[in-house]
C-alpha positions as CSV (number, residue, x, y, z in Angstrom):
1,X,46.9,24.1,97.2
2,X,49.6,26.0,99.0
3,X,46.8,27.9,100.8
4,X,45.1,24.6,101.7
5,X,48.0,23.0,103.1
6,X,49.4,25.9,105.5
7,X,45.6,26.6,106.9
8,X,45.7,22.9,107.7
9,X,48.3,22.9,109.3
10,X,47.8,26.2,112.0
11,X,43.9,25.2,112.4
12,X,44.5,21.1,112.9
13,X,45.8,19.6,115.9
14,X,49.7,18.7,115.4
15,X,51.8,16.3,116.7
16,X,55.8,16.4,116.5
17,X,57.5,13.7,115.5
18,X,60.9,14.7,114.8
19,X,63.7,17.6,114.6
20,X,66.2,17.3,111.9
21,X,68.8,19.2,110.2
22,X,66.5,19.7,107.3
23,X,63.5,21.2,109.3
24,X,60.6,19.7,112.0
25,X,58.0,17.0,110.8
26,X,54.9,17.1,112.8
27,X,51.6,14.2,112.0
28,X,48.7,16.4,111.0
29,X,45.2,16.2,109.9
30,X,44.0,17.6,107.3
31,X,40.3,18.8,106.8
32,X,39.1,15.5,105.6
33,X,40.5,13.4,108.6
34,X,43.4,12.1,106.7
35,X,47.0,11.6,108.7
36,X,49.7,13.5,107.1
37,X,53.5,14.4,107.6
38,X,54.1,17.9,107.6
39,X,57.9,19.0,107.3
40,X,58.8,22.7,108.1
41,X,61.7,24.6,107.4
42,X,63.3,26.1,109.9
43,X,63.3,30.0,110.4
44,X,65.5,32.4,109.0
45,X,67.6,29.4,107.0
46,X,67.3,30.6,103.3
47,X,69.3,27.6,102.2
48,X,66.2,25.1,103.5
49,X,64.2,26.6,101.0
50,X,66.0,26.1,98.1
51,X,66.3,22.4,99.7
52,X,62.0,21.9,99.9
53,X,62.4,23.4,96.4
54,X,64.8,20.5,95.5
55,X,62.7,18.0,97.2
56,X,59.5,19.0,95.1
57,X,61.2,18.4,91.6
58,X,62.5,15.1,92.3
59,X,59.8,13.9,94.3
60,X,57.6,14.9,90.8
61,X,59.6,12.5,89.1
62,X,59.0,9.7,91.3
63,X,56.4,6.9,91.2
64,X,57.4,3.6,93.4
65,X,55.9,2.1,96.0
66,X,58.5,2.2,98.5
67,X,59.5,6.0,97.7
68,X,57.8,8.6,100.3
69,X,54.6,10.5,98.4
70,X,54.4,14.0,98.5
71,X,51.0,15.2,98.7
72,X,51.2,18.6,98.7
73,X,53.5,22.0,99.4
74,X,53.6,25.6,100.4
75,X,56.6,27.1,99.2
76,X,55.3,30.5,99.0
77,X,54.5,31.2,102.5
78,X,57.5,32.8,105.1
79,X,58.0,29.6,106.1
80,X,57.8,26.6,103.5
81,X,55.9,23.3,103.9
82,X,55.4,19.8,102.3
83,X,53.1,17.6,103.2
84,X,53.3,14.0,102.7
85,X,51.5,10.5,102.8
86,X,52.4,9.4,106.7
87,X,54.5,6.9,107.5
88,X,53.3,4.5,110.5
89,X,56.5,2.5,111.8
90,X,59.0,5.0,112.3
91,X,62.7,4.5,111.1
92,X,64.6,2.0,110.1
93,X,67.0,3.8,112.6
94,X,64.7,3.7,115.6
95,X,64.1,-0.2,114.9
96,X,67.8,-1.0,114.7
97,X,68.9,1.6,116.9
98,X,66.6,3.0,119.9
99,X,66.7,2.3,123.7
100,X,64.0,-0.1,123.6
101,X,64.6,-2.1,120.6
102,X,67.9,-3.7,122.2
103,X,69.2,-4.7,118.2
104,X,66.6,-6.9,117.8
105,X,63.1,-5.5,117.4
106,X,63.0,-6.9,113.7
107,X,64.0,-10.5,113.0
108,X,66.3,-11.4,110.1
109,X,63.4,-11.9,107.7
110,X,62.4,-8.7,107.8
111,X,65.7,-7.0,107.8
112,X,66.2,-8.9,104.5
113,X,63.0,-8.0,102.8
114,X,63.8,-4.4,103.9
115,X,67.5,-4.3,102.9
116,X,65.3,-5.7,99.4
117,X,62.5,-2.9,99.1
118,X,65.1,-0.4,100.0
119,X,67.7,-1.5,97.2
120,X,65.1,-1.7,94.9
121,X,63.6,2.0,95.4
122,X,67.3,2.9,95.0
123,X,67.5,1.1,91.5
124,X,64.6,2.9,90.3
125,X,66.0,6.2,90.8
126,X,69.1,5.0,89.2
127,X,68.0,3.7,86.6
128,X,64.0,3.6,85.5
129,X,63.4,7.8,86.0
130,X,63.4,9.9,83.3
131,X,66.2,11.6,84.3
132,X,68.8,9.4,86.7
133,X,68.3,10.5,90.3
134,X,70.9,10.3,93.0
135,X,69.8,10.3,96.8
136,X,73.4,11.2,98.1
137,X,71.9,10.8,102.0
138,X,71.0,7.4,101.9
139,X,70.7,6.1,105.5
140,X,68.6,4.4,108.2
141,X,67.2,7.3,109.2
142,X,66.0,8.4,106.1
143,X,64.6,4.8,105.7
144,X,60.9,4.9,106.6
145,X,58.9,2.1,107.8
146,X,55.2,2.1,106.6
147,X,52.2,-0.6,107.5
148,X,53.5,-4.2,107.3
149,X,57.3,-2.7,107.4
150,X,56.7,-1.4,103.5
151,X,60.2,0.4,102.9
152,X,59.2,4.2,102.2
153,X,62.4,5.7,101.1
154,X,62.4,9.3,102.1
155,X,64.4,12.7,102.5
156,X,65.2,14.0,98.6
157,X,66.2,17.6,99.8
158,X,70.2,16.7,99.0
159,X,69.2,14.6,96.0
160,X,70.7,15.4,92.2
161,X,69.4,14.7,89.2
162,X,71.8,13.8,86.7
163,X,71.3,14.7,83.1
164,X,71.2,11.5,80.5
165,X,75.2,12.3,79.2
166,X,76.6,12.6,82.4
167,X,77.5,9.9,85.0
168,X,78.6,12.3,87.8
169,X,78.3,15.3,89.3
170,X,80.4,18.3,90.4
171,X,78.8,19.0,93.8
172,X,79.5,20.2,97.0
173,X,79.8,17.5,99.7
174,X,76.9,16.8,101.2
175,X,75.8,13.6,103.6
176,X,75.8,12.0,106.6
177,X,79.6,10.7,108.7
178,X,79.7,7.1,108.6
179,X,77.8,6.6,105.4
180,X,79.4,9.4,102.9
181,X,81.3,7.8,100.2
182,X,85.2,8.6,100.5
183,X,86.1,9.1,97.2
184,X,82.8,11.4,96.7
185,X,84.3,13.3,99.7
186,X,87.6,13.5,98.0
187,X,86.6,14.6,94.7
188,X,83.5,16.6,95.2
189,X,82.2,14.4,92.2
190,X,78.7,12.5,93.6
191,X,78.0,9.2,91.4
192,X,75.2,6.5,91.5
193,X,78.3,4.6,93.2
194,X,78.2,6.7,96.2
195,X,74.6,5.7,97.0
196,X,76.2,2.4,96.4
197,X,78.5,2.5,99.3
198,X,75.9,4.4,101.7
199,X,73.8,1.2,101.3
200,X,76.4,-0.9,102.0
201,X,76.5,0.8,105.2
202,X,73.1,0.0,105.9
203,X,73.3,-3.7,105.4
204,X,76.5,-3.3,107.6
205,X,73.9,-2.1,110.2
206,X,70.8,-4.8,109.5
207,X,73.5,-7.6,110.0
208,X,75.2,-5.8,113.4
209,X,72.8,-3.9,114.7
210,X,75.6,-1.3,115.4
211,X,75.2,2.2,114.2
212,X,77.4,3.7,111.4
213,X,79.8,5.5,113.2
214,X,80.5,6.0,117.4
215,X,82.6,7.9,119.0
216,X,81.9,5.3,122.0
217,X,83.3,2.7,120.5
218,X,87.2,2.5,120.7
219,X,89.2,4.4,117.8
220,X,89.7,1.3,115.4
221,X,86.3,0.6,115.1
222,X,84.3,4.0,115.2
223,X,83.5,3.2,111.7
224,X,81.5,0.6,111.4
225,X,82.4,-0.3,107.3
226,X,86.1,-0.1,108.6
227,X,85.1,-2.9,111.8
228,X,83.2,-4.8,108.9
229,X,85.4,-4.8,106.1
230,X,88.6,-5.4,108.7
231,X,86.6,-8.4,110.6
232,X,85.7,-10.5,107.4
233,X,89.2,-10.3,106.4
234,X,90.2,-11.7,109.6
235,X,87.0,-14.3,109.3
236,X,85.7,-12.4,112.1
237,X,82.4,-11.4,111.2
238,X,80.6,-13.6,113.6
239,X,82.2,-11.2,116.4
240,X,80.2,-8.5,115.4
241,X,77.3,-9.1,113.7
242,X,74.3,-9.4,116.1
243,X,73.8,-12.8,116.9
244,X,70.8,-12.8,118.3
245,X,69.1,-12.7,114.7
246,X,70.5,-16.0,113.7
247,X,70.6,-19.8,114.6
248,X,72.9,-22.4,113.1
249,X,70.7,-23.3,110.1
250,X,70.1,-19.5,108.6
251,X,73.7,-18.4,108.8
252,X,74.6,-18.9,105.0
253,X,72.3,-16.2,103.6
254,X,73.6,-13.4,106.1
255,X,77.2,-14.7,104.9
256,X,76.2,-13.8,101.2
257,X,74.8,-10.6,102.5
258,X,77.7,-9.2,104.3
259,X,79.9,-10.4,101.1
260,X,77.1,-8.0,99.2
261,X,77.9,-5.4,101.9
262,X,81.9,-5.4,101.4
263,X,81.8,-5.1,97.8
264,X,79.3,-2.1,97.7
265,X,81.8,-0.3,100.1
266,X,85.2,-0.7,98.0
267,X,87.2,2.4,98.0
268,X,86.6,3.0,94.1
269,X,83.3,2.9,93.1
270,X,83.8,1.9,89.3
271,X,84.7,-1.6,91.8
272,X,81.1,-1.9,93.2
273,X,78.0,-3.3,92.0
274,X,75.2,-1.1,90.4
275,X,72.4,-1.0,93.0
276,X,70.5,-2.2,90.4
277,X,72.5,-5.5,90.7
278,X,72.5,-5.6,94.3
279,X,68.7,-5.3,94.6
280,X,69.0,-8.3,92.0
281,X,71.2,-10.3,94.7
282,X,69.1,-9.1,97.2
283,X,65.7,-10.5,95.7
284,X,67.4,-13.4,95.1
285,X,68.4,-14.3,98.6
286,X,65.2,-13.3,100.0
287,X,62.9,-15.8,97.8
288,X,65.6,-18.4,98.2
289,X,65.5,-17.7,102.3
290,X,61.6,-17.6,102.5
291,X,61.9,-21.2,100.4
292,X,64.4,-22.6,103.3
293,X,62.3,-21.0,105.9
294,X,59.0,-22.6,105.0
295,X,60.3,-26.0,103.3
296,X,62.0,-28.2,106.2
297,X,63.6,-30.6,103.1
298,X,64.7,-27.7,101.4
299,X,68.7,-28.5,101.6
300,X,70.8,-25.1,102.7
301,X,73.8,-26.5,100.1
302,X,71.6,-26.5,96.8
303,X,70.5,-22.9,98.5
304,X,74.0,-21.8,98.7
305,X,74.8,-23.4,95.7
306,X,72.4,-21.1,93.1
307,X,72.9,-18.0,95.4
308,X,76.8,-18.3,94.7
309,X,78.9,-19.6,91.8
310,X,82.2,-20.5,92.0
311,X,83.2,-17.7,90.2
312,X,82.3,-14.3,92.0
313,X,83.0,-11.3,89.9
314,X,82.9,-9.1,92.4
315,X,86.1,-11.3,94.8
316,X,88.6,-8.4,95.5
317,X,89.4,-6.8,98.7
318,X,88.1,-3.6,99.6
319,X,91.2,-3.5,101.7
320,X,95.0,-4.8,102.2
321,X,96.3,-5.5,105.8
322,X,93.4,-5.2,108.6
323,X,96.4,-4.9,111.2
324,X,97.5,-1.2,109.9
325,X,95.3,1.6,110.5
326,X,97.2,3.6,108.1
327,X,95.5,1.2,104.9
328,X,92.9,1.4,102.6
329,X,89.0,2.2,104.8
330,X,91.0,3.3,108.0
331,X,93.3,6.3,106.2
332,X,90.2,7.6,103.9
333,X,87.8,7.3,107.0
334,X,90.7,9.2,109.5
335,X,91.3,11.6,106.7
336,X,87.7,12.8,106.4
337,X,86.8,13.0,110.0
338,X,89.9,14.8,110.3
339,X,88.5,17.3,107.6
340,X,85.2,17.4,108.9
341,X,86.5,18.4,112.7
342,X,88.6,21.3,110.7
343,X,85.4,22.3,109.6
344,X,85.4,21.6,106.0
């Protein structure tokens, strides 16, 4: 197999698709016509391998339809190589975020049925592998985009699986600015929470199409869950997020999502949801949604109405006064960007 797949990929026509901090993936075709992603380490990085090496365990312990498939590897070669099922669409990222798209390349529908598919691949690896499975990189970028916008969850090189006693782990920091849990960052102790709060980043960026952090935006609001979390307090949220996604009538089910969004970002995670609850509330809205959509009688206060109970469990701030950048988000978020530029 290993033989197969590096021959394949030095006698076949390659195209490249990206550069990342992980390696190069290129589209190839293997012998048999079929399209394939091929990701190679970079030269001379010893650590990449043991990352591919990572990759290949926890991508054997993975069967979902919305999880990346790995067809193949060559780890034994100077340089390694997987080779995976080939993703059509692109990013998540490059939908939301690239020159052309303008924020609004995908409508609202299909924000919601991805923010859906990708919660739900998260719950599986939480909770329905053998052995629990942290991501600990979730983000758009690693969100692929496959025929018919199919959520493909990919990118398992930093993942951790965590043994059946154990609800965290002792690990390095490891993750991307803008998405990396703060109290992971503080205690070097990765939980299912922490995927938790990276996904809350992500609906933060399907209801604004604004990126997770920007040093282009003024000081206060470089982070986007900071912006998010400060404008709902100040019932602000209809400054930000990207109104060209919604009309008068659909507003009620991005309300419920960004109220999803705040409470997976709370400072301490024991305080968020489990994703497997928030693909729950995510399911939820999206067949109640696609009901409204396609029934004109369908009335959007009995749709409220079963989506939210009076009584929210999940009702607390993530954060105290939104005027002082000294509180809550702002101070953890300053804090680690301040370690980061150090060089931590």
């Amino acid at each position: 197999m290993a033989a197969y797949c590096y021959r394949s990929t030095i006698t076949m026509k390659v195209e490249l698709l990206v550069k990342g901090g992980y390696g190069i993936v290129y589209k190839g075709i293997l012998a048999d016509n079929k399209v394939v992603a091929i990701k190679k380490s970079k030269v001379g990085v010893p650590a990449q391998k043991e990352q591919f090496v990572n990759e290949v365990i926890v991508l054997s312990q993975i069967n979902h339809r919305n999880v990346v498939r790995l067809l193949g590897c060559c780890l034994e070669t100077p340089v390694p190589l997987l080779v995976y099922e080939y993703i059509t669409n692109g990013t998540l990222f490059h939908h939301i975020h690239g020159k052309k798209s303008k924020g609004s390349s995908l409508s609202w529908e299909l924000r919601l049925k991805i923010a859906a598919e990708t919660a739900g691949a998260l719950a599986y690896l939480h909770s329905s592998t053998s052995t629990p499975i942290i991501h600990r990189d979730v983000k758009a970028m690693n969100i692929l985009l496959h025929d018919n916008y199919t959520v493909k969850v990919s990118d398992f090189g930093a993942s951790r699986l965590v043994p059946l006693d154990q609800t965290q782990v002792t690990t390095l920091v490891q993750g991307t600015l803008g998405y990396l849990d703060p109290e992971y960052f503080h205690s070097n102790q990765v939980t299912q929470k922490s995927d938790v709060y990276s996904f809350g980043v992500v609906l933060m960026e399907l209801l604004t199409s604004k990126v997770a952090l920007s040093f282009a935006r003024p000081e206060s609001e470089r982070n986007l869950a900071s912006l998010f979390v400060c404008s709902m307090e100040e019932d602000g949220l209809n400054r930000i997020w990207d109104d060209t996604l919604f009309s008068e009538g659909n507003i009620e089910t991005p309300k419920n999502v960004a109220n999803l969004a705040k409470r997976c970002v709370r400072l301490k995670g024991e305080e968020r949801p489990t994703m497997k609850e928030v693909a729950s509330e995510l399911e939820g809205m999206r067949i109640m949604a696609k009901h409204t959509w396609e029934s004109s009688n369908f009335c959007p206060e009995e749709n409220v109405h079963l989506l939210w109970s009076p009584s929210n469990t999940y009702a607390v701030d993530v954060r105290g006064d939104c005027s002082s950048s000294t509180n809550g988000h702002d101070s953890m978020q300053i804090q680690m960007l301040m370690s980061y530029n150090d060089g931590r």
